[in-house]
N, C-alpha and C positions, 0 to 999 in steps of 0.2 A: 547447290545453286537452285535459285526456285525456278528458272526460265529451263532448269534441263527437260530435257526430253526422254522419257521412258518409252520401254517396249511397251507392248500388249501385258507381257506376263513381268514386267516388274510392276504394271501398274494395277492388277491384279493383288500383287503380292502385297504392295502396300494398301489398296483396298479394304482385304480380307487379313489382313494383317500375319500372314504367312502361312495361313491355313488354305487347305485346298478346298474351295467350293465350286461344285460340279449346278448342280438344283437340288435347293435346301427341301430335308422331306420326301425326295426322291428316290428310285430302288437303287441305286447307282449312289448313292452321296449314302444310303444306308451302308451299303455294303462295304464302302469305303471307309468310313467310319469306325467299322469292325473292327479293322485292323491297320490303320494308318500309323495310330500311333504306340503299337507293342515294337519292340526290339525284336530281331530276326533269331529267330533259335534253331540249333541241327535238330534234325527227325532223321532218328536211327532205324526205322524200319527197313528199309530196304535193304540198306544194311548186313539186317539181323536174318534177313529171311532168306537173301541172296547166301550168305555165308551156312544157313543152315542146310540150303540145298547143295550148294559145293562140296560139302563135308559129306553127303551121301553119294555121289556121282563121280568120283575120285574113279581114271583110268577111261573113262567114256570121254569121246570126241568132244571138242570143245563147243562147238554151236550145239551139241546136243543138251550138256551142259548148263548152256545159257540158256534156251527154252525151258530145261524144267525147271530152272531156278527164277526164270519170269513167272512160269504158270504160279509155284508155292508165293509167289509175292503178290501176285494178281487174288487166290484164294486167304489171305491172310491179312494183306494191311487193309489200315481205320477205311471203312469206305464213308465218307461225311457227306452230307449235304448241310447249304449254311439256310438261313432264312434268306430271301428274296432272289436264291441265285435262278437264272434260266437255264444257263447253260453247267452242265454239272461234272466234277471233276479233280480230286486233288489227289497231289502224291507223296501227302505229308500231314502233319498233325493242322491244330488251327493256327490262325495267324500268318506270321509272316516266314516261311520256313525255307532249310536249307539241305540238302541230301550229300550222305558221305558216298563211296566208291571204293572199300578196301581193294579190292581187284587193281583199282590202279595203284594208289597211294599209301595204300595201309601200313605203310612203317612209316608214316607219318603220326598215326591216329594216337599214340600213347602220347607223346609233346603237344598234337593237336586240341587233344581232348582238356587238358590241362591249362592252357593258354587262350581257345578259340573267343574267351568274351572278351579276353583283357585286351587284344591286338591293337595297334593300330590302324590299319586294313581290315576293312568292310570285320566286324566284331559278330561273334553269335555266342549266343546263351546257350547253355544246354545243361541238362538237370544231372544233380549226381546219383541217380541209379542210371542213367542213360550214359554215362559215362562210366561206371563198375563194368556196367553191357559190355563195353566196347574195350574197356581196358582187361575181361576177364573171361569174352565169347567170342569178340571179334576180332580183335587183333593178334591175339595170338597165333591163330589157324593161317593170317595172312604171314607171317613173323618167312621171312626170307622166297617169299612165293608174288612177291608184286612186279607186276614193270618194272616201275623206277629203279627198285636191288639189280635186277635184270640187266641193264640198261647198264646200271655205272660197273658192274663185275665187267661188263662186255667190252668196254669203251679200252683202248690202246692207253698208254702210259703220255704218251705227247697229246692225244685229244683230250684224256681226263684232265688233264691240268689246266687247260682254258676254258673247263666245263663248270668238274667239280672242285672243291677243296682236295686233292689227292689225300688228307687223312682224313678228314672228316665228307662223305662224299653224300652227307645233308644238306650240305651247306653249297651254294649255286655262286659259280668266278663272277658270273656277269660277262664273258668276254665273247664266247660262242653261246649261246644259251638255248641249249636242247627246252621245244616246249612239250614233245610229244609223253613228256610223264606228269602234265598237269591237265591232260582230259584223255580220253580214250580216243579221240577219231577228231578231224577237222570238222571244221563246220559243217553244217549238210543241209540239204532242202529234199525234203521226201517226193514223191510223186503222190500228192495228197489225192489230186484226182482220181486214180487208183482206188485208194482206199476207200473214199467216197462215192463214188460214180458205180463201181464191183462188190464194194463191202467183203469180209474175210471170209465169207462160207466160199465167193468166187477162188477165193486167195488160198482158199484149203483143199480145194476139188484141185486148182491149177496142179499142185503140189503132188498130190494124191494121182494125179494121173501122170506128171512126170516121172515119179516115184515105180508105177507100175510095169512103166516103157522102159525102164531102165535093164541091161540084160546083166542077168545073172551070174556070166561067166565073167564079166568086167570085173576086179576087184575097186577099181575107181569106181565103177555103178554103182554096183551093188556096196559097198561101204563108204566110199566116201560123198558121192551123190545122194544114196540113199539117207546120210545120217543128215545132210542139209535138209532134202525135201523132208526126212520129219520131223527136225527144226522146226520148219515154218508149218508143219501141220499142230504140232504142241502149242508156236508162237500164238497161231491164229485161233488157236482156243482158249489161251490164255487172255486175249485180246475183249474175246467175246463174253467169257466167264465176268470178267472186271464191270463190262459195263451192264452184263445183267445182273450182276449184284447193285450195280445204283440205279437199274431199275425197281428191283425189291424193295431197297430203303426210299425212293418216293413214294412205292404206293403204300408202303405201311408210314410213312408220315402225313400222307394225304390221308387214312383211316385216322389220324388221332387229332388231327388240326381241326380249328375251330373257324377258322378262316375261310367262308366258301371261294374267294378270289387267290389265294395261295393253294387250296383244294383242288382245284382245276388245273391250274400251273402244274403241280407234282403229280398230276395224273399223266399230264401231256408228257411230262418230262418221264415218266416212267414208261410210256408209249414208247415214247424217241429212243431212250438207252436200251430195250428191249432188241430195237430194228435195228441202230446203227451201233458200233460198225459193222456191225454181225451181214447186214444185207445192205444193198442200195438205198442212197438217199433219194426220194421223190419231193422234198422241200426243200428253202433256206433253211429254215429252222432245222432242219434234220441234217444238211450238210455240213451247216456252223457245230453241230455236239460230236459229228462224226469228226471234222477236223480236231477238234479239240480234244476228244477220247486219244484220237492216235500221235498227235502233237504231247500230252503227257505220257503216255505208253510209252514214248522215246526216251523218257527221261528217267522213267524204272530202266530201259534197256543199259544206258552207258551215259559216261561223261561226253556229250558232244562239245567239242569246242563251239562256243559262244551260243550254248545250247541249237536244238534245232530251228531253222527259220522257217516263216513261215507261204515263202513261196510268193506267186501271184495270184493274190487272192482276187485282184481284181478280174481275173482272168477264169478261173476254175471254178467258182464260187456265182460268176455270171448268169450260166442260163439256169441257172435256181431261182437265183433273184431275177430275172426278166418273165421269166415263167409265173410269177409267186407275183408279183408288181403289178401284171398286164391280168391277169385274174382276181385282183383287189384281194387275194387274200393275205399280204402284207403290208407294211407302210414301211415309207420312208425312217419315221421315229422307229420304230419297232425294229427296223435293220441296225439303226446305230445304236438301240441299244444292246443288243444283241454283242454288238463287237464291243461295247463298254464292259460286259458283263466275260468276254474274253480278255482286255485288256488287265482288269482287275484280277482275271485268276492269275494270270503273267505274275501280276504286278505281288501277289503272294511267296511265287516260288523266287529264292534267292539262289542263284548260282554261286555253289559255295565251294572256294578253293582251300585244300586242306594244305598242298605244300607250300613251304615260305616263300618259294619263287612265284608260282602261280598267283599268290592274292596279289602278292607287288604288280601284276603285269595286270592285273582286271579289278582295280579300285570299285570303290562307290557302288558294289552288289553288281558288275555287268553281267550284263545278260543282252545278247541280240537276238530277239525272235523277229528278225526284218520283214515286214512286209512290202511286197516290190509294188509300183502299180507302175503304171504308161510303159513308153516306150514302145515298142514296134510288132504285132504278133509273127509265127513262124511263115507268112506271106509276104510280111514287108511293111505290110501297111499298120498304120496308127491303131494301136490298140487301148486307146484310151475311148472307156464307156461311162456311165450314170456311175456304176459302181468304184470308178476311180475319185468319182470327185467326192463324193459320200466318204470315202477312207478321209482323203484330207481335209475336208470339215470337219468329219470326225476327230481328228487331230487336235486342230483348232478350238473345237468344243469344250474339250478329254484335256485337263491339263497333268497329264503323266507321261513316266515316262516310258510307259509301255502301250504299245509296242514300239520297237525303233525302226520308222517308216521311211525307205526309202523311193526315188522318185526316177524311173528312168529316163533318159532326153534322147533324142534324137534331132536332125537338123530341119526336118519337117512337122518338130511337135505345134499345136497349133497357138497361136495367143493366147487363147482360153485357159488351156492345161497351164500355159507357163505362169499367165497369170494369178491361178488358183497356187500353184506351186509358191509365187513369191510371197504370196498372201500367206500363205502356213509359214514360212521361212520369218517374215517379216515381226510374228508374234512371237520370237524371240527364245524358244524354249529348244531352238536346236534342228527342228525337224522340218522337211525331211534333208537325208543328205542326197544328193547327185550322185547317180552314176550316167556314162555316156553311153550308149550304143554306138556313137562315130567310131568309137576307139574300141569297145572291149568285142565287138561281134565280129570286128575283119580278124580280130587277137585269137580268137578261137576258132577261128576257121581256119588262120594261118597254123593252128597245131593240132592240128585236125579234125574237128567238128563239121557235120555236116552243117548247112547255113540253117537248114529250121530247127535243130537242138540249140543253136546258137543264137536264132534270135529271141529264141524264149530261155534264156537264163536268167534266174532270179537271184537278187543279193542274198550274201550268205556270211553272217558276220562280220565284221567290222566294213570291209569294203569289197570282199572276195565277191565272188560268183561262181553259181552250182548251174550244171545242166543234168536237170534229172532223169535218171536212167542211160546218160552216156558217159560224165566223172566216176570214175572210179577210187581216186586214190583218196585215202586216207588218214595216212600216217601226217602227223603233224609236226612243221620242219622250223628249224634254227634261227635264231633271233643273233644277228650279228652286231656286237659296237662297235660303232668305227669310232667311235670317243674314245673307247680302247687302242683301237688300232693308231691313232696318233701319239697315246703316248707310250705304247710300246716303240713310237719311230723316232718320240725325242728322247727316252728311256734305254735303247739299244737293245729292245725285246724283253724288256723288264719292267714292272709297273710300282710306284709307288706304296700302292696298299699291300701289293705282298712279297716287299723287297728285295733283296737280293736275287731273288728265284729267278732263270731265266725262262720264260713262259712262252716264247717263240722260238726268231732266229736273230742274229746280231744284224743290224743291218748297218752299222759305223754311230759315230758320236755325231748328234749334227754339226756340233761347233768344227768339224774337220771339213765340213761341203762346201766346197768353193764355189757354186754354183745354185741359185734356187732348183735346179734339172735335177741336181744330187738329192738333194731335200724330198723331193716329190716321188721320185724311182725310192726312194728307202719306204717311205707309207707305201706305196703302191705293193712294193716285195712284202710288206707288211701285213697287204692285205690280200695279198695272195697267198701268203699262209696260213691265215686264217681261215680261206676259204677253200684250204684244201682239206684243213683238220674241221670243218664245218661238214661237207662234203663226205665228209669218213663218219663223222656219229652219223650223218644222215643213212647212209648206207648201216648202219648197225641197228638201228632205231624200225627202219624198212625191214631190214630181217626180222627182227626180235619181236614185235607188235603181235603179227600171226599169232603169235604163240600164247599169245595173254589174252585176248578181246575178240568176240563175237558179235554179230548184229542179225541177228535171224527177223526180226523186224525191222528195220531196216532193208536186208537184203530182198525179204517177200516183196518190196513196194518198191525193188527195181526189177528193169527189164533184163537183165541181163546176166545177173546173179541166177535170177529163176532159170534163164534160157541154159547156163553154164551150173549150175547147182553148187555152184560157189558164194560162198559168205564172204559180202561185203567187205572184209580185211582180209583178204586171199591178197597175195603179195601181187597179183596180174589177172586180171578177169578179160577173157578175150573178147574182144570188140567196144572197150573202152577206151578211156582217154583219162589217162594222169597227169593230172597237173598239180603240181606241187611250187612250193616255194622257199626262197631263205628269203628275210628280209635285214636289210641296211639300219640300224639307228645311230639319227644323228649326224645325216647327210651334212646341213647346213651347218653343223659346229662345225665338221672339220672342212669343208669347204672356206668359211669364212678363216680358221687358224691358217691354212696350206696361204689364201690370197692376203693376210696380214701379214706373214713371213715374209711371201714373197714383194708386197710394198716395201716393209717397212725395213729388212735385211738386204734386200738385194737388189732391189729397183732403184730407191733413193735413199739408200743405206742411212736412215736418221735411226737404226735401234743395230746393235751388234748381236751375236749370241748370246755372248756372255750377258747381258743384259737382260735378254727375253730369257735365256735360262735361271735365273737368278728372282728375276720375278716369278717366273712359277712353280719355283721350287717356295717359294715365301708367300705362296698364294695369293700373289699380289700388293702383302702388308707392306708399307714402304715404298712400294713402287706405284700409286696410282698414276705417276706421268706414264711411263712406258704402259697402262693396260689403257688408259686412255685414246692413245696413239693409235693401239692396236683395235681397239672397239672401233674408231671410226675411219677403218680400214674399208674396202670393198666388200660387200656382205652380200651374198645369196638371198633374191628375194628382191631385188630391186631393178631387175632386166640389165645387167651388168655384165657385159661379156668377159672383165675380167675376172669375174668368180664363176660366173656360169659357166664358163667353159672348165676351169679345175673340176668343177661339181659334176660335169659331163666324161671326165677322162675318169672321175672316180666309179660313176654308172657306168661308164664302159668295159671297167676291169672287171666288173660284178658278172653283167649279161656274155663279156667274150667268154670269162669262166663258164658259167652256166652253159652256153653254145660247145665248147670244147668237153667237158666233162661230163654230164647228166646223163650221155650215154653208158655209164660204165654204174650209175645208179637204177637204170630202168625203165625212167618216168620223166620227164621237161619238169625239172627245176627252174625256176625262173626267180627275175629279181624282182621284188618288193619291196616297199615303205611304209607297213602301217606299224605304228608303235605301240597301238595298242596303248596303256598308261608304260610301258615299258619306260619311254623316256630316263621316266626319272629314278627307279633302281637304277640303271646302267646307269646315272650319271654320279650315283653313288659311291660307284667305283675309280670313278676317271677324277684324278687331279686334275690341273688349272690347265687350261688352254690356250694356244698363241689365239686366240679371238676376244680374249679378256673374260670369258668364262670362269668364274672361279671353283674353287676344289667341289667337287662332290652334290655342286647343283644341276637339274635338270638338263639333257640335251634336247638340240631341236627336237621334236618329233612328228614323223609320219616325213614327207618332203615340204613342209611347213618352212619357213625361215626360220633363222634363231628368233629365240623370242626378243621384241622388238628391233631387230634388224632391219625388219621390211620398212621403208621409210618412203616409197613413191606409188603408194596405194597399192590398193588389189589389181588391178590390171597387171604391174607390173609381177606381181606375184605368180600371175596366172605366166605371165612371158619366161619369167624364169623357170618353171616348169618345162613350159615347151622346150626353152635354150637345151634345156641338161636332160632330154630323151634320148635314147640312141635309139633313133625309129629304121635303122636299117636291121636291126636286129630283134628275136622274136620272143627273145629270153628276157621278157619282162609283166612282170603284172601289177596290180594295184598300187595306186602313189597315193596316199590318204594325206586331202588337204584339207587344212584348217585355217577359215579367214575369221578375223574378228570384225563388226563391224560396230560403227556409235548405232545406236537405237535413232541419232538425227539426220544418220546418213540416209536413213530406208523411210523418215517418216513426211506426211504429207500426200498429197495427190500424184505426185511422181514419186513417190518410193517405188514401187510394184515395177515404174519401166527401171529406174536405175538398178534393181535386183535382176531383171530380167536382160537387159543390157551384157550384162557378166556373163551369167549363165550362157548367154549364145555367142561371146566371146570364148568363154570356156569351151561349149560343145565344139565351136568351128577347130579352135587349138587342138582338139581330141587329147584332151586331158582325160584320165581314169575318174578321177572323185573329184570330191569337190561339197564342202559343208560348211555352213555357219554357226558364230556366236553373235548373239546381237543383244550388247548388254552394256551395260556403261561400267565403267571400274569403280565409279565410288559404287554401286549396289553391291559389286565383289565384295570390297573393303566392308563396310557395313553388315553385310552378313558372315565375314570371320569373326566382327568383335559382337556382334548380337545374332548368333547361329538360331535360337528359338524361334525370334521374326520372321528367318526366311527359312524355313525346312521344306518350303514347295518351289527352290530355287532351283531350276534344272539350264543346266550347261553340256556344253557340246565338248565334250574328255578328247576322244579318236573319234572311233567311227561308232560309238552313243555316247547318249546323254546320262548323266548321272546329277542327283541332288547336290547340290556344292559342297554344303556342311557334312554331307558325309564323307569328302574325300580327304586324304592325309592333311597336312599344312604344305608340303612339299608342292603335292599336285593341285593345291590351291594355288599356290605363290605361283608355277606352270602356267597355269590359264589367265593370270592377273598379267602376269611379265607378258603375252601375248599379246602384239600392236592392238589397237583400237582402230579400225582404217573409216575414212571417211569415202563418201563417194561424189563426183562430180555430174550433173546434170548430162 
C-alpha cells in the first residue's frame, strides 16, 4: 500500500536496500564490512587446547584443572588484531565465529561435526581438517566423560522417559526438557567493577594471602581451599599473560605499519593491554578494554547460558567517563564509538549450540550480552546519568543487534528517560525490552536479598536478573510444556507422537467427565506430575554439575566464592542466595483449549466430545466448523476473566508446587515464562489442540497470548497478565512479554506518549517484562519471499532480537502469526 507507514528501520531497509549502513568510509562501517557478509564457521581452538590440557591433569581437583587448562589456551590460541579495531580481543579465528565445549556436549561433536553447515538452525561451516581434529583428538578423550552421558545414566526410569528417548537418549521428549546440558552455568553478570576498578595482580595478592591464612591442619584448608585460592592465582595469570600478548602484537604491528594515524592507535592500544586487566583502569578507554578482555576471558572459561552480560554499564563505567568528559580528554563521538567497536566484536562471536535440543531453543545465532541502564541505584533514587542516554542513542544510531539493551523502570523514572526509551522502542528493531523495578526488587527482597544488592540487579539473559556477588546458583533448570501436558489429559497420559507408551499417569478418558471440574482436575493431576518428575531431574542435574564444571574466573570476581574458597558451582556457597527456575511453555494454548472445552462442552454444549475428539485426532481436516467454534472461544490476552482466571488456577499449581517442594531441592525454585524460541520445538511435539491449534505448530510463547488471539489491544494484554499472577505468593519470576505493534500505531508527534502511556501502565501493574515488535506484516512477508533485500531485518524472537531471514520458517511463520496491535490516543 503506498500511504502505509513504516518503522525507522524498515525505512532504512528499503533505503539502503537491505544492507546495513552505519557512515559510509567510517572505522566502524569498515569493520563491519569485514565480516557482515562471511557465513559463521566453528573455531576449534579452545577446544583443542582445553582437551590437551585435560589429558595431562587427570586425578587433580577440578577447578585446578580448569585454570591450567585456561592458562594453555590463553598461551596458545590466534591472538589477532584486525585493521581499524580500538578495542582489542577475539576468541576465535576471523570472521564471524562460533566455540565448541567438549566438556559439556562432546558426544555430540562426531554427528555435530558432520551436519553443523547443513542444519536448519543458525548453520556453521567448518573446514575438514578441523573436523579430522575433532573427530580424531577431540572427541574421543570426551567419549562417555561429558555432562549430558552423566545426566541421562543418572536420571530414574519414569523421569527419563519425559526427558529423553529411553533408547535413544540423544534424542530430547520435549515434555520436561532438562536445559542444563546445553551450556555449563545460567546466565551470569560478573562484578565487572571489580576487575576494572582492582585489576588481577589485586585479584592474585587477594588469593595469595587467603591462601596463606589458611591452617594447615584443616584438610578443607589446606586441600580444598587451597586448591581454589590457586585456581584463581593460575586464573589471574592466565588472564594477564592473554592480554600481554596483544599488547606485543600491537606494538610489533605499529613497528611495521605505514600509517602514522593507525601507528598511534596500536601503540595506545599496546599501552592499554599492557595495564589492564592486569592493574586498575584510570580511563574510559582503559575501562572499556578491561571489560572487554574479561567479558571474552568468560567465554574461553565455559558455556554461560545466553553468554555473559554485560552488567550496568551505565552505572560502573560512570565515573570514568565523568572524570575523562569534565577533563576534555574525551568526547561524546569517541565514547560511542568506542561501544560501536565493542558491539561489533559481540556481533563476531556466535553463540553456538552443538546439541539438537539446544539450537531449537536459541535460533537466529542468540546471544544476550544485555546491557542494563536506568532504573534506581542501591539508595533508591534515580540512577539514570549522561551515560545512560549515550547507550540508547547509541542504539538508535548502531542498527545491530548487538548488544541486547535493556531499560530499567521504575514509578518515579523521569519523562526524559521514558521518552528517550520510547524513542529507541519506536525505531523498530526491538530494543530495548523493559524490565520493572516495581515488581522484581520487592521479589528479591522477598527471598532474601538485602534491598542494595537488590536494587542494583542487572538483566541477565533473556529476562532474568543477577545480583552480583549475592546469586549463587547455577545450575540451569527445566523447560516444562504444558502443550504436552494437555494432551497427555485428552490422551490419558499418552501422547500421540510416541504412541501407545504411557508417559505419565492415567487420569480417565475425557469423553467419561461429566463435569468441565472433571476435565480441569485431570490436567491439573497432569501437571502435577510433571512437575514432580521435573522437580527430580532438577535435583539430579543440582548434584551432578559439581562434578563436571568449573569457573575459577568467574568465582575470583565474586565476593563470596573468594570469602568461602568455593567455586562458583559448589552445590551451596554460604551467604548466597539461589534462585533458580522451571519455566511453563505455552500458558496461553492451553488456557484458551481448557476455556474452549469449557464454553463449547459444557456451558452451552454446542460441541460434544466425540466431536472435539474426532477433530483432533484428524487435525482438524474435515472438521473446520468445530475448530472455528472453538478459535473464537474465550482466549487469554484479552482481560477476560473467563480464561484469566483458568490461566491463574494453572499459575497457581506451578508456584503452590514450587512453595511446597524446593525445600527438599535446596534453593527457591520458582515459576517462570520465557520461552526463549522454545515455543515452537515443544510445539512440535504436541498434536491439535481443543483452541483450534493444529498438529505440531508453534505454542504461545513466554505469557504472550496465542498468536493472534489478543484481539482488544495491548492494554488488555498487559490486564491479562496482571489477572493470571498469584501475587500472594513468592514463587515466581520472569513473565517474558511480547507485544506486536503497527509502525502507525507509534508514529507521528504522539507516538512517543502512546508508548510511554503503556509502559507506566505496565510499570503501575508490576509486570516482570515487557518488549516490542514494531513492524508491519507485509515487510515480514516480503522478506520470506526476497530474504537478500532484507538480511539487516531484526525482530524481537523472546527476550532478543535476531535477523528474521535467518530464523527457521517455523519461527518465522511464529512472529508473522503474532497480533499486530494498534494503539489509541
Amino acid at each position: 500500500m503506498a500511504d502505509r507507514i513504516l518503522s525507522p528501520q524498515e525505512k532504512r531497509i528499503e533505503e539502503n536496500k537491505g544492507q546495513v549502513i552505519f557512515s559510509k568510509g567510517s572505522r566502524v562501517q569498515r569493520i563491519y564490512d569485514s565480516f557482515q557478509g562471511a557465513r559463521s564457521s566453528v573455531d576449534i581452538q579452545r577446544a583443542k587446547y582445553f582437551t590437551e590440557s585435560f589429558k595431562t591433569t587427570e586425578g587433580q581437583s577440578l577447578v585446578l584443572r580448569w585454570a591450567k587448562a585456561l592458562y594453555h589456551i590463553a598461551e596458545n590460541i590466534d591472538v589477532i588484531i584486525n585493521d581499524d579495531e580500538l578495542l582489542v580481543g577475539r576468541v576465535g579465528g576471523q570472521g564471524k565465529y562460533g566455540l565448541i565445549y567438549p566438556e559439556l556436549d562432546g558426544c555430540f561433536l562426531q554427528s555435530f561435526a558432520k551436519q553443523a553447515a547443513d542444519r536448519v538452525e543458525s548453520p556453521f561451516d567448518i573446514s575438514d581438517e578441523d573436523i579430522r581434529i575433532i573427530q580424531e583428538e577431540i572427541a574421543p578423550y570426551w567419549d562417555g566423560k561429558t555432562y549430558y552421558e552423566d545426566l541421562a545414566r543418572s536420571l530414574p526410569e519414569d523421569v527419563l522417559k519425559i526427558t529423553y528417548d529411553p533408547v535413544d537418549t540423544f534424542t530430547s521428549r520435549f515434555i520436561a526438557n532438562e536445559t542444563s546440558s546445553m551450556r555449563s552455568a545460567l546466565q551470569w553478570v560478573h562484578d565487572f567493577g571489580k576487575g576494572i576498578d582492582k585489576g588481577f595482580e589485586y585479584i592474585k595478592a587477594e588469593a595469595q594471602e587467603k591462601l596463606s591464612a589458611l591452617n594447615p591442619l584443616d584438610p578443607h584448608d589446606s586441600i580444598d581451599k587451597a586448591e581454589f585460592y590457586q585456581a584463581v592465582i593460575i586464573v589471574s595469570d592466565a588472564i594477564i599473560l592473554w592480554a600481554q600478548r596483544y599488547s606485543d602484537e600491537a606494538r610489533q604491528l605499529a613497528a611495521v605499519t605505514k600509517d602514522e594515524v593507525r601507528r598511534k592507535e596500536l601503540l595506545e592500544i599496546s599501552r592499554i593491554a599492557a595495564k589492564v586487566p592486569r592493574y586498575p583502569a584510570e580511563s574510559f578507554y582503559e575501562a572499556m578494554q578491561s571489560q572487554w578482555f574479561i567479558q571474552l576471558f568468560s567465554r574461553l572459561e565455559q558455556k554461560t547460558g545466553a553468554t555473559i552480560s554485560n552488567g550496568r554499564m551505565d552505572q560502573y563505567l560512570y565515573p570514568y567517563y565523568k572524570k575523562d568528559i569534565e577533563a576534555g580528554k574525551i568526547t561524546k563521538d569517541f565514547v560511542k564509538e568506542l561501544f560501536q567497536c565493542m558491539w561489533l566484536g559481540m556481533a563476531q562471536y556466535q553463540d553456538l549450540y552443538v546439541s539438537p535440543a539446544g539450537v531449537k531453543f536459541n535460533e537466529g545465532y542468540a546471544h544476550w550480552e544485555a546491557v542494563t541502564v536506568g532504573g534506581v541505584d542501591k539508595d533508591g533514587n534515580d540512577a539514570v546519568n549522561d551515560l545512560t542516554y549515550i547507550l540508547l542513542e547509541n542504539k538508535r544510531e548502531f542498527p545491530l543487534n548487538y548488544p541486547d539493551l535493556a531499560a530499567r523502570v521504575h514509578s518515579g523514572a523521569s519523562q526524559e528517560y521514558l521518552d528517550e526509551v520510547a524513542t529507541t522502542i519506536s525505531d523498530g528493531a526491538g530494543f530495548p525490552k523493559l524490565l520493572n523495578d516495581e515488581e522484581i526488587i520487592p521479589l528479591l527482597v522477598a527471598k532474601g536479598a538485602d534491598m542494595a544488592s537488590a536494587r542494583d540487579y542487572a538483566v541477565s539473559g533473556c529476562t532474568e536478573v543477577r545480583m552480583p556477588n549475592l546469586d549463587t546458583f547455577t545450575t540451569p533448570c527445566a523447560f516444562l510444556n504444558l502443550g504436552a501436558v494437555m494432551e497427555l489429559t485428552l490422551r490419558n497420559g499418552r501422547m500421540a507422537r510416541y504412541g501407545d507408551e504411557l508417559l505419565t499417569i492415567e487420569t480417565g478418558n475425557p469423553q467419561d467427565f461429566t463435569s468441565y471440574e472433571d476435565f480441569e482436575k485431570a490436567f491439573i493431576d497432569q501437571e502435577k506430575f510433571v512437575l514432580k518428575q521435573t522437580f527430580r531431574q532438577q535435583y539430579i542435574a543440582n548434584r551432578t554439575r559439581p562434578k563436571h564444571f568449573a569457573s575459577p574466573l568467574g568465582s575470583a570476581l565474586h565476593a563470596l566464592c573468594m570469602k568461602n574458597g568455593l567455586d562458583l558451582h559448589s552445590e551451596h556457597i554460604p551467604g548466597g542466595i539461589d534462585l533458580g527456575y522451571f519455566d511453563f511453555i505455552g500458558l496461553a494454548s492451553v488456557a484458551d483449549s481448557l476455556a474452549a472445552i469449557k464454553k463449547n462442552v459444557y456451558d452451552n454444549k454446542a460441541l460434544n466430545w466425540e466431536q472435539v475428539i474426532a477433530a483432533i485426532n484428524a487435525n482438524y481436516e474435515g472438521y473446520e466448523d468445530v475448530r472455528q467454534r472453538l478459535l473464537h472461544s474465550p482466549a487469554y490476552g484479552n482481560n477476560d476473566p473467563y480464561v484469566d482466571e483458568i490461566a491463574k488456577r494453572i499459575d497457581r499449581t506451578g508456584v503452590e508446587f514450587a512453595k511446597e517442594n524446593a525445600k527438599y531441592l535446596g534453593v527457591n525454585i520458582d515459576l517462570r515464562y520465557v520461552s526463549q524460541s522454545a515455543n515452537v520445538p515443544f510445539g512440535k511435539v504436541v498434536g491439535a489442540l481443543p483452541n483450534g491449534r493444529r498438529a505440531g505448530t508453534a505454542l504461545s510463547d513466554g505469557s504472550s497470548a496465542s498468536q493472534g488471539a489478543d484481539i482488544n489491544g495491548p492494554t488488555a494484554v498487559l490486564l491479562s497478565n496482571f489477572n493470571t499472577k498469584n501475587t500472594d505468593y513468592i514463587n515466581r519470576a520472569s513473565r517474558l512479554l511480547n507485544i506486536k505493534l503497527s509502525p502507525s500505531a507509534v508514529a507521528g508527534k504522539d507516538g512517543n506518549a502512546k508508548i510511554i502511556a503503556l509502559i507506566r501502565a505496565w510499570c503501575k501493574l508490576k509486570l516482570w517484562h515487557l518488549q516490542f515488535n514494531i513492524i508491519n506484516r507485509e515487510t515480514l512477508l516480503k522478506a520470506q519471499k526476497n530474504p537478500e533485500q532484507y538480511r539487516s531485518l531484526l525482530v524481537r524472537v523472546a527476550g532478543y532480537s535476531a535477523y528474521f531471514v535467518e530464523l527457521s520458517p517455523d519461527l518465522q511463520e511464529d512472529i508473522i502469526q503474532r497480533t499486530e496491535h494498534e494503539l489509541s490516543a
